[in-house]
DRENGU-999664 format. One record per residue (C-alpha): residue number from 1; x negated, y negated, z negated. Coordinates in Angstrom, 2 decimals, always signed. Layout:
seq, east, north, up
NUM, X, Y, Z
...
This chain:
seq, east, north, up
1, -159.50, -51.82, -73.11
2, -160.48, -51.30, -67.55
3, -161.31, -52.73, -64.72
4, -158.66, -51.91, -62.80
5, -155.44, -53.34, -64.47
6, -153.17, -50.72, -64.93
7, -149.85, -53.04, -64.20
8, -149.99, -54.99, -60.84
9, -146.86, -57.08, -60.33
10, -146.25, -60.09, -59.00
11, -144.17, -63.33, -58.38
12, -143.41, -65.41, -61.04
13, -140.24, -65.33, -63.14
14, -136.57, -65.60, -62.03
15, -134.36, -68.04, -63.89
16, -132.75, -66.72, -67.23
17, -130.02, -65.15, -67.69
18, -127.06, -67.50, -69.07
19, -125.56, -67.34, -72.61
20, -122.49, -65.90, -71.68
21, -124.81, -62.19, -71.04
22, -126.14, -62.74, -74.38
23, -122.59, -62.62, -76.07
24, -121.78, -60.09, -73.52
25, -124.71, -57.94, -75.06
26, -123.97, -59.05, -78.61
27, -120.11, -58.13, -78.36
28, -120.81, -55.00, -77.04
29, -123.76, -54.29, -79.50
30, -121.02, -54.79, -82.40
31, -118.12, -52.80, -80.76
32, -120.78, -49.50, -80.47
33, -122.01, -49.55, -83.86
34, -118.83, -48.05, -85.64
35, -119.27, -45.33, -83.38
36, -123.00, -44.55, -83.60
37, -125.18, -45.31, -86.99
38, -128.58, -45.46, -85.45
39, -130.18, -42.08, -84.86
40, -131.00, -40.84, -81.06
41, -128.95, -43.16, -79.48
42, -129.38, -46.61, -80.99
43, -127.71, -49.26, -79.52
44, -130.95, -51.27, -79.84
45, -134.64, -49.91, -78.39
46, -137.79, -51.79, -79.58
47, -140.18, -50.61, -77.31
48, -143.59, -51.59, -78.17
49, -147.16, -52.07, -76.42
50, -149.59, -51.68, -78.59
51, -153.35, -51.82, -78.68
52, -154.49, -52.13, -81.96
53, -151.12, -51.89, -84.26
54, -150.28, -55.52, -84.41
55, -146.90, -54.95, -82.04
56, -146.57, -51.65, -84.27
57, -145.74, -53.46, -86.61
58, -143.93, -56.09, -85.31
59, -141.49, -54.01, -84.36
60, -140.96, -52.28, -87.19
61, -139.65, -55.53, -88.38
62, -137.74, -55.98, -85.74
63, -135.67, -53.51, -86.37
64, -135.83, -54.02, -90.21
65, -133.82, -57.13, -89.27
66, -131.34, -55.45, -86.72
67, -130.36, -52.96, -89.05
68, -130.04, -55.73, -91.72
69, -127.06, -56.96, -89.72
70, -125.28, -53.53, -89.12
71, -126.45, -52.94, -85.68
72, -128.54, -49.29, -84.88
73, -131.78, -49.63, -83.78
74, -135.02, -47.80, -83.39
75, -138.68, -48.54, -82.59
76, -140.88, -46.60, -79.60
77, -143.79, -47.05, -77.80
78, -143.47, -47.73, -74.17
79, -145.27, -44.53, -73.53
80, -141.95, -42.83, -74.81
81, -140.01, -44.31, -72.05
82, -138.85, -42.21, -69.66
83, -136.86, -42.80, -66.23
84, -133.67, -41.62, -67.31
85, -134.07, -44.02, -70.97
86, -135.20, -47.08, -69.21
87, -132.20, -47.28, -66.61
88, -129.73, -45.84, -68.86
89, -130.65, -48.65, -71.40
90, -128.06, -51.17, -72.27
91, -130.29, -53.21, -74.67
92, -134.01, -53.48, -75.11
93, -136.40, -55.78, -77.07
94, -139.72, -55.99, -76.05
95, -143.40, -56.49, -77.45
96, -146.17, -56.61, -75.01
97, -149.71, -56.99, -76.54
98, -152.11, -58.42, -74.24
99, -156.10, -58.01, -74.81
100, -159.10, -58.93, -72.56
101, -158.45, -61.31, -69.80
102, -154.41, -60.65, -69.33
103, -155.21, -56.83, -69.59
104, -152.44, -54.37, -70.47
105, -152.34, -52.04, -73.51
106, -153.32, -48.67, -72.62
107, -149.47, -47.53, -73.59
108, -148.43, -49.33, -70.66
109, -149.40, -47.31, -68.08
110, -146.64, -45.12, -67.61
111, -144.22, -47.97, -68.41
112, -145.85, -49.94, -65.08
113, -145.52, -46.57, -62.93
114, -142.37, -46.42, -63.88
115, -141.08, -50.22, -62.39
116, -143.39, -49.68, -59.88
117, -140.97, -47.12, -58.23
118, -138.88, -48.58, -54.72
119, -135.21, -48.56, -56.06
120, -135.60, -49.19, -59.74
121, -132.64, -51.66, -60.85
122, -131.88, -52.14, -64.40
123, -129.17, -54.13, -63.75
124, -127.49, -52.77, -66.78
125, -130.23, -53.89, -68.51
126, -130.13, -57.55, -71.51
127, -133.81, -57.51, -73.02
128, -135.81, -60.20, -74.59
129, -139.69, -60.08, -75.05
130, -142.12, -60.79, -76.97
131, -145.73, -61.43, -75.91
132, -148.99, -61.50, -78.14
133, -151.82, -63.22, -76.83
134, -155.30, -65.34, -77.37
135, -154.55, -68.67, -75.78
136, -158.78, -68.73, -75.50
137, -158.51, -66.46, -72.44
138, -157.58, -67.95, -69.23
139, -154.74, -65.45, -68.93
140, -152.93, -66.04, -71.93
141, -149.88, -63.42, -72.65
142, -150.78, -61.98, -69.25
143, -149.54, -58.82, -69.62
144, -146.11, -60.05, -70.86
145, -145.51, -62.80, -68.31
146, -145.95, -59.65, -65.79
147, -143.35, -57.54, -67.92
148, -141.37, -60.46, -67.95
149, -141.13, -61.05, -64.14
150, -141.20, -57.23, -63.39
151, -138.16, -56.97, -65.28
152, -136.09, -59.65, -64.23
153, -136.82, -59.00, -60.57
154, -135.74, -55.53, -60.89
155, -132.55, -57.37, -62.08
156, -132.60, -56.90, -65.77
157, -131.33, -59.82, -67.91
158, -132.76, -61.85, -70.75
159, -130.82, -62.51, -73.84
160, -133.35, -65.41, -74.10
161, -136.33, -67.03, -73.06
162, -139.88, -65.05, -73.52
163, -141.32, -66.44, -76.77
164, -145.37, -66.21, -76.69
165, -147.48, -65.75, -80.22
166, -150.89, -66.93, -79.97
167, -153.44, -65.25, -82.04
168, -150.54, -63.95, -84.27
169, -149.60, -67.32, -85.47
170, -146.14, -68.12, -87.56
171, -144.13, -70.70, -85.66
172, -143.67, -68.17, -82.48
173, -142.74, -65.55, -84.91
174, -140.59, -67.42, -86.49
175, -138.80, -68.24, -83.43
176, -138.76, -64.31, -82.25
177, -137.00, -63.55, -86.32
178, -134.45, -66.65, -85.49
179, -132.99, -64.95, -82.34
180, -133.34, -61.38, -84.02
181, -130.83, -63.23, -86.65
182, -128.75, -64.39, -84.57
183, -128.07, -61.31, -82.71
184, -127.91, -59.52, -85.92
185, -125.45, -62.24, -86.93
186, -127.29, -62.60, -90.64
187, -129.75, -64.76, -92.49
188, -130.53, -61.96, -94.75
189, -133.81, -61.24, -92.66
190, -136.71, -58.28, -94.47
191, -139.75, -60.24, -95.42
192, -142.42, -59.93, -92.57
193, -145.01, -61.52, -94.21
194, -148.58, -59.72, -93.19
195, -150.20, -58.26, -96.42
196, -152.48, -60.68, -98.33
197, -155.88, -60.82, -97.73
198, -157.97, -58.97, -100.54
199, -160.94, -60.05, -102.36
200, -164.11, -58.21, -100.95
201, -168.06, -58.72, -102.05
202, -170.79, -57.92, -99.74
203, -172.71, -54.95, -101.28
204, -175.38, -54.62, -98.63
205, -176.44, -56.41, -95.34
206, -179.07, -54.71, -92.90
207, -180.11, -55.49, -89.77
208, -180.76, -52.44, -87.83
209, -182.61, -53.37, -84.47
210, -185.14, -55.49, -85.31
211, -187.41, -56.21, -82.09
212, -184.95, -55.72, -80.25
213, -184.15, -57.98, -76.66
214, -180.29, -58.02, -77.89
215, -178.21, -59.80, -80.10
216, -179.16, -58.91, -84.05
217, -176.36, -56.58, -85.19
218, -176.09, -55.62, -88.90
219, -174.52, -53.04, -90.67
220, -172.91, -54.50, -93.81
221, -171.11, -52.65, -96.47
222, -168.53, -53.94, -98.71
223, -166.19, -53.41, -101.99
224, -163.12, -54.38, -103.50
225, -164.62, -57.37, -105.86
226, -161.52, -55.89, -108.22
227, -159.81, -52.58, -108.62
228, -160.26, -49.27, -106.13
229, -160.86, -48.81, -102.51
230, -157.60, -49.00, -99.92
231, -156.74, -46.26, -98.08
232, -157.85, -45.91, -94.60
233, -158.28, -43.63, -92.26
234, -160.67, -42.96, -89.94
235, -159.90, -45.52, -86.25
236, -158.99, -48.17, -88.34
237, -159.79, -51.62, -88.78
238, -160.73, -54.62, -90.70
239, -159.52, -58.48, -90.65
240, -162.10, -60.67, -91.74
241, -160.68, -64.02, -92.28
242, -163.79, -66.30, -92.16
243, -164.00, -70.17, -93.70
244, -163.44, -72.62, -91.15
245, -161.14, -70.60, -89.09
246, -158.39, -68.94, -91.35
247, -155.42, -68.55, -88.72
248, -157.69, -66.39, -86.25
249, -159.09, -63.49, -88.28
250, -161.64, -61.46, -86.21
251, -161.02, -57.51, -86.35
252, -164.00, -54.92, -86.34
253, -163.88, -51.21, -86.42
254, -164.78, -49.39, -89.43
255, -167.44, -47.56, -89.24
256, -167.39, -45.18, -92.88
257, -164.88, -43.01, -94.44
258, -163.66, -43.83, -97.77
259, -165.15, -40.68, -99.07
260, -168.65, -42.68, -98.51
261, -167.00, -45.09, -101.44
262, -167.92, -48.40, -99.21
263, -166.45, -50.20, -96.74
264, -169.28, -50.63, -93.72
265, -168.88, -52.36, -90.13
266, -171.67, -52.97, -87.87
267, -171.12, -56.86, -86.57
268, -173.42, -57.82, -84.14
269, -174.55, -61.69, -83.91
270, -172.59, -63.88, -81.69
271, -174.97, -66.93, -79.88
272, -173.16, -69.09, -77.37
273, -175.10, -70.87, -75.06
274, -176.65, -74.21, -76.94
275, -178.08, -71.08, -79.58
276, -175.64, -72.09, -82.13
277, -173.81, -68.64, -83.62
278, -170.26, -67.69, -83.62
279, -168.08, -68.81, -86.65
280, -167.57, -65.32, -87.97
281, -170.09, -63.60, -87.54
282, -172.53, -66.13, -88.28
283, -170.81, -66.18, -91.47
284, -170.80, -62.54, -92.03
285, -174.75, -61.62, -90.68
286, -176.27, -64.76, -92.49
287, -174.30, -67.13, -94.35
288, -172.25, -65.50, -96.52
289, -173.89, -65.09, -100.06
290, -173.46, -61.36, -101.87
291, -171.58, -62.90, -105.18
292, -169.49, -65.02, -102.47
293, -165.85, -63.89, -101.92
294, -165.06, -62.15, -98.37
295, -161.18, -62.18, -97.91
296, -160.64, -59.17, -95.81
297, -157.52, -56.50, -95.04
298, -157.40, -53.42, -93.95
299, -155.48, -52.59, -90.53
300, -153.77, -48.89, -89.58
301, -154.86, -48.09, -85.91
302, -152.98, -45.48, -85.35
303, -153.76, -45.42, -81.83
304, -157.71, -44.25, -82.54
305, -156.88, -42.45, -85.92
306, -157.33, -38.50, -84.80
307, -153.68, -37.83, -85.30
308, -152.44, -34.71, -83.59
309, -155.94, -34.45, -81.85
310, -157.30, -33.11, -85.36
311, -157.75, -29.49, -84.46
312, -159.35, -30.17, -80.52
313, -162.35, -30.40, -79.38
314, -163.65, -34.48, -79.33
315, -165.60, -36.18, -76.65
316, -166.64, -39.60, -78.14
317, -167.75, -42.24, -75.34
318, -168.77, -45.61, -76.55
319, -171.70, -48.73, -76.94
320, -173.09, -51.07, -79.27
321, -171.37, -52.01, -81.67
322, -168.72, -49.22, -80.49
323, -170.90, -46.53, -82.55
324, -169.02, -47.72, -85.34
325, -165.33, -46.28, -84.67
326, -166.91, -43.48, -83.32
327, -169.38, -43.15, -86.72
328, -166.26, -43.00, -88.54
329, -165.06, -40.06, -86.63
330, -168.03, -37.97, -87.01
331, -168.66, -38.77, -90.67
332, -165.01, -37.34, -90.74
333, -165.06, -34.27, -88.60
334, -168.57, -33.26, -90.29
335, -167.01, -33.31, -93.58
336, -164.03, -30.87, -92.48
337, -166.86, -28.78, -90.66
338, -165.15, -29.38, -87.35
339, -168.29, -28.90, -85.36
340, -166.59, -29.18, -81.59
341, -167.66, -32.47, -80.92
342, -169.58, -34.58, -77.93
343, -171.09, -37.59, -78.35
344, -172.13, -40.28, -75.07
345, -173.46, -43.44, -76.38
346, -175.45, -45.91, -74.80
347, -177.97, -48.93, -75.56
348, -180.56, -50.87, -74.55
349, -183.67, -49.38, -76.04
350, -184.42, -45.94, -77.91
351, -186.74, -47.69, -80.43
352, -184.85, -50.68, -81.13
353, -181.00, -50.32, -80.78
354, -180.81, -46.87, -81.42
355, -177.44, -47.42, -84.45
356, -176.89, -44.70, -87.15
357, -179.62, -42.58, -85.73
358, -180.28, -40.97, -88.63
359, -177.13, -39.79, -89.41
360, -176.73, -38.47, -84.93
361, -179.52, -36.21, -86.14
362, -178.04, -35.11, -89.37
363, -175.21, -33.75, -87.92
364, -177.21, -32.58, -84.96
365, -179.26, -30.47, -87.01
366, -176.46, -29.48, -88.89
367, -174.23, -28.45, -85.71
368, -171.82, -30.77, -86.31
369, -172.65, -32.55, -82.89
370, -172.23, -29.90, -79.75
371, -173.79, -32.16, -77.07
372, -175.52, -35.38, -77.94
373, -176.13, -37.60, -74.75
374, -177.78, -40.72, -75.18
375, -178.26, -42.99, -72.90
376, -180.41, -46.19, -73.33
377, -180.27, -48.82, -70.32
378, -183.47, -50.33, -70.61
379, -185.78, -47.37, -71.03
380, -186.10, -45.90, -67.42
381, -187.45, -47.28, -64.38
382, -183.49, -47.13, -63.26
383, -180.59, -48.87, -65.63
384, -178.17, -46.09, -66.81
385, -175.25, -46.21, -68.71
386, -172.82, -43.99, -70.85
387, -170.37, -43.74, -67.27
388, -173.85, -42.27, -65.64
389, -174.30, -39.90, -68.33
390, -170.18, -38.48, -68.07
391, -171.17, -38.14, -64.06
392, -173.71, -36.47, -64.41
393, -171.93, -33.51, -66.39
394, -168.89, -33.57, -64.48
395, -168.64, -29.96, -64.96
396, -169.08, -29.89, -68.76
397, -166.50, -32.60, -69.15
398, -163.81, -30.82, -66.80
399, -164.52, -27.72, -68.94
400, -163.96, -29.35, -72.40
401, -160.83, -30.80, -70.68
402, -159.72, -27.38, -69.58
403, -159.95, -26.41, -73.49
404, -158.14, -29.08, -75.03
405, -160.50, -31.71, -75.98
406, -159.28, -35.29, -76.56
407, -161.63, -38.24, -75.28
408, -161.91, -41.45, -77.33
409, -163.47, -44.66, -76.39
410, -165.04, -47.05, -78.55
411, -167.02, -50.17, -77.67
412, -166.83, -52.90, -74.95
413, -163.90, -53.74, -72.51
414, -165.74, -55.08, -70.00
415, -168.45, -53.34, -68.70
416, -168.39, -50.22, -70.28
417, -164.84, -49.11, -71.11
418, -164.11, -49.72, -67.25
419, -166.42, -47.59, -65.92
420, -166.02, -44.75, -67.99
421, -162.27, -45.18, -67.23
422, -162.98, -45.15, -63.14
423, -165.55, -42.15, -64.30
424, -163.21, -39.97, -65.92
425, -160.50, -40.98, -63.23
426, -163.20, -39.73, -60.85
427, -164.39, -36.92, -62.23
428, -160.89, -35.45, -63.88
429, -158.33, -36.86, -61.43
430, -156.07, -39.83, -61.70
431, -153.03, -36.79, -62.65
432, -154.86, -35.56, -65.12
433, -156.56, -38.61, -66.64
434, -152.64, -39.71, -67.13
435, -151.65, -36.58, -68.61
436, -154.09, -36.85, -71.48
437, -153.38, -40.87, -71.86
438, -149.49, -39.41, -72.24
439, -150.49, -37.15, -74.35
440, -152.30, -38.88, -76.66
441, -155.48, -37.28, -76.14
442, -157.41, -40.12, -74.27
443, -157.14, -43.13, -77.05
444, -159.44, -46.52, -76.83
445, -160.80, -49.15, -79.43
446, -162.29, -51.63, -76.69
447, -162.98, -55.11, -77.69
C-alpha cells in the first residue's frame, strides 16, 4: 500500500450537478434498457477500487440492486478502464477505497494516468461515488475526494453528492442503497448485509521473538468452536471483531492453508505511547482466554490470492508481520511442488525476529525456495532492508521478470512497501513496473 501517491490532483470540488441531470440520466437509463439486457454494454458501469475486497463487494451489490429495478449493469475494476470506455461512458458509479494516509488503491493507477491526460472531458459523463475510509487518519476518504474533484473538473456530472463510509459503517451505506433505489426506481433492494461473524476458539498462542528489541508478535492458531473449517484461499484475510470495539473489526493476513486444518495469523503487539496496548491486539496476544469465544470472518482477497499467476515464477517481498501472507503462499506452492519461487524478507535481528524460520528452511532444503534473501536491519554495522536486498540483484530480478514471474508484496505501507515500490520502479522501469501492476502480476497486502 507507496510513497509516492500514485493519483496527484488537485483543487477542491466544483458544485454539483442539479437534479434535473439526474432525471436526465435516469430517463435515459430507462429508455436504453429495452434495447440492451445487460451484457457488454450495460447502461450502468460500477467501477471499483479495491484494496482488500471490501469495494469488491460493494459493488457487487450495487449492481444486485440496479438490476433489481430493470436497468443493465455490470461491475469492473478501475484497472479495466480504458480511454475509449471512460469517455464513451454515459453512466458510472463509483467506489474508491482509500488506505494509509489518503493513499490510493493500487487499481488506481491506470485510472489516475488516464485523467491525468491534457484534453480529457467527460462531459458526457453522470457518476456518483462512493468513498471508504478510516476517519482516524488525517486524510479521511482521500483518495475519493481526489476522484471526486478530478472528475467533476474534467466536467463530468454527479447524480448526487459523494457519500463517505467510515470504517465500513451502516448509516453511509444505507444512504449509498437509498439513491441506488431511487435510480433503480424500487424498494425491492438484495440484502447486503456482511456475513455474520463466526464463533472461533483460540487453539494455540506463541510468541515467537522473545528477546527481541521489537514489539512481541505471536503466532496464534484458531478453529471453528462448531462445525468445519471455511474455505479460503491462500491471500486472504481475517476480521477479528474484538470486545470493546465491535463496529471497527481489525483485518490480518492469514498466514496457513486450510490443508494445515487451523486457522493461524501472526499479530504483533500494539503499545501506544503511555505503554498501554492496542484494543485488539491486546485482546488477541494476552487477554483473550482459550475456552473464550473469538468472533471472527473470513475475507476473499482476491487481489493477493495467486489467481492467474499460478503457473509463474513468484518473487515474494515483505516484513514483519508481512511473512504471514507470504507464509501462506509458500505453504501453498510447496504443496503443488511449484518450486520457482524467491523469497526477500526483512527484520530486525536473525536470532530474535527471525518468523517461520523453520519452515524457510524446510522448503529450502526441499527446493521449494529458489533464492532465499534475508535481510535483518539490525545485524550489520550498516541498516539494510528488503528494498537493499532487490538492489542489490537488480539483474536476477530483471531476469525473473523477463520469464514471467509475478511479484507480491506483503507487510508494511509505510516504510517498506514504498521503497520496494521506488526499487522495483528503479530497477525494472516505471513502463514495465505498470505493465505487470496491469497485468496482475505485481499484487500488494500492505497494512
Amino acid at each position: 500500500m507507496m510513497t509516492v501517491d500514485p493519483v496527484r490532483w488537485g483543487g477542491a470540488a466544483a458544485a454539483i450537478a442539479a437534479y434535473a441531470g439526474m432525471c436526465l440520466a435516469l430517463l435515459r437509463a430507462r429508455r436504453a434498457v429495452h434495447q440492451d439486457s445487460g451484457g457488454a454494454h450495460a447502461d450502468w458501469l460500477v467501477a471499483y477500487a479495491s484494496q482488500t475486497g471490501t469495494g469488491e463487494a460493494l459493488a457487487g451489490h450495487t449492481v444486485a440492486t440496479l438490476r433489481t429495478g430493470g436497468l443493465s449493469a455490470r461491475a469492473l475494476s478501475v484497472e479495466q478502464l480504458d480511454e475509449a470506455t471512460l469517455r464513451g461512458a454515459a453512466r458510472i458509479l463509483f467506489i474508491a477505497s482509500t488506505y494509509g494516509e489518503g493513499d490510493a488503491p493500487d487499481s488506481a493507477a491506470r485510472l489516475a494516468r488516464l485523467l491525468d491526460q491534457p484534453g480529457m472531458a467527460l462531459g458526457q459523463l453522470h457518476y456518483a461515488l462512493l468513498a471508504l475510509g478510516d476517519s482516524s487518519y488525517a486524510n479521511y476518504c482521500g483518495f475519493g475526494r481526489r476522484l471526486d474533484a478530478a472528475l467533476q473538473a474534467r466536467g463530468a456530472q454527479a447524480l448526487f453528492a459523494r457519500v463517505e463510509v467510515d470504517r465500513g459503517r451502516g448509516a453511509a451505506i444505507e444512504a449509498w442503497q437509498h439513491h441506488l433505489s431511487h435510480l433503480a426506481g424500487t424498494s425491492d433492494a438484495p440484502d447486503w448485509s456482511a456475513p455474520g461473524y463466526g464463533h472461533w476458539r483460540i487453539a494455540a498462542r506463541r510468541l515467537l521473538n522473545p528477546g527481541s528489541a521489537g514489539a512481541p508478535v505471536y503466532r496464534i492458531d484458531l478453529l471453528p468452536a462448531e462445525g468445519e473449517l471455511p474455505a479460503w484461499e491462500a491471500g486472504d484475510l481475517v476480521q477479528v471483531s474484538a470486545p470493546g470495539d465491535p463496529d471497527y473489526p481489525r483485518e490480518y493476513s492469514i498466514a496457513s492453508t486450510m490443508a494445515e486444518g487451523r486457522l493461524s495469523l501472526l499479530v504483533r503487539l500494539h503499545a501506544r505511547d503511555d505503554g498501554s496496548v492496542g484494543l485488539a491486539s491486546g485482546w488477541l496476544c494476552r487477554e483473550v482466554q482459550e475456552s473464550a469465544p473469538v468472533l471472527l470472518r473470513v475475507r476473499q482477497h482476491s487481489r493477493f490470492r495467486i489467481g492467474e499467476n499460478a503457473a509463474r515464477p513468484l518473487i515474494l517481498i515483505g516484513n514483519g508481520t508481512g511473512i504471514a501472507g507470504l507464509r501462506a503462499h509458500l505453504k501453498s506452492r510447496a504443496d503443488a511442488g511449484q518450486a520457482r519461487n524467491w523469497l526477500v524478507f526483512g527484520e530486525r535481528n536473525a536470532a530474535h525476529d527471525h518468523f517461520c524460520a523453520d519452515d524457510i528452511a524446510a522448503w529450502r532444503k526441499a527446493g521449494m525456495i529458489d533464492t532465499l534473501s534475508l535481510v535483518f536491519s539490525r545485524d550489520g554495522a550498516a541498516e539494510r532492508y528488503v528494498q537493499h536486498a532487490l538492489a542489490a540483484q537488480a539483474a536476477q530480478l530483471r531476469s525473473w521478470v523477463d520469464e514471467g514471474a509475478a511479484v507480491y508484496v506483503c507487510g508494511s505501507l509505510h516504510g517498506m512497501a514504498g521503497a520496494v515500490h521506488e526499487t522495483l520502479e528503479s530497477v525494472l522501469g516505471g513502463d514495465t513496473l505498470a505493465m505487470l501492476d496491469e497485468s496482475g502480476r505485481y499484487r500488494r497486502d500492505v497494512y
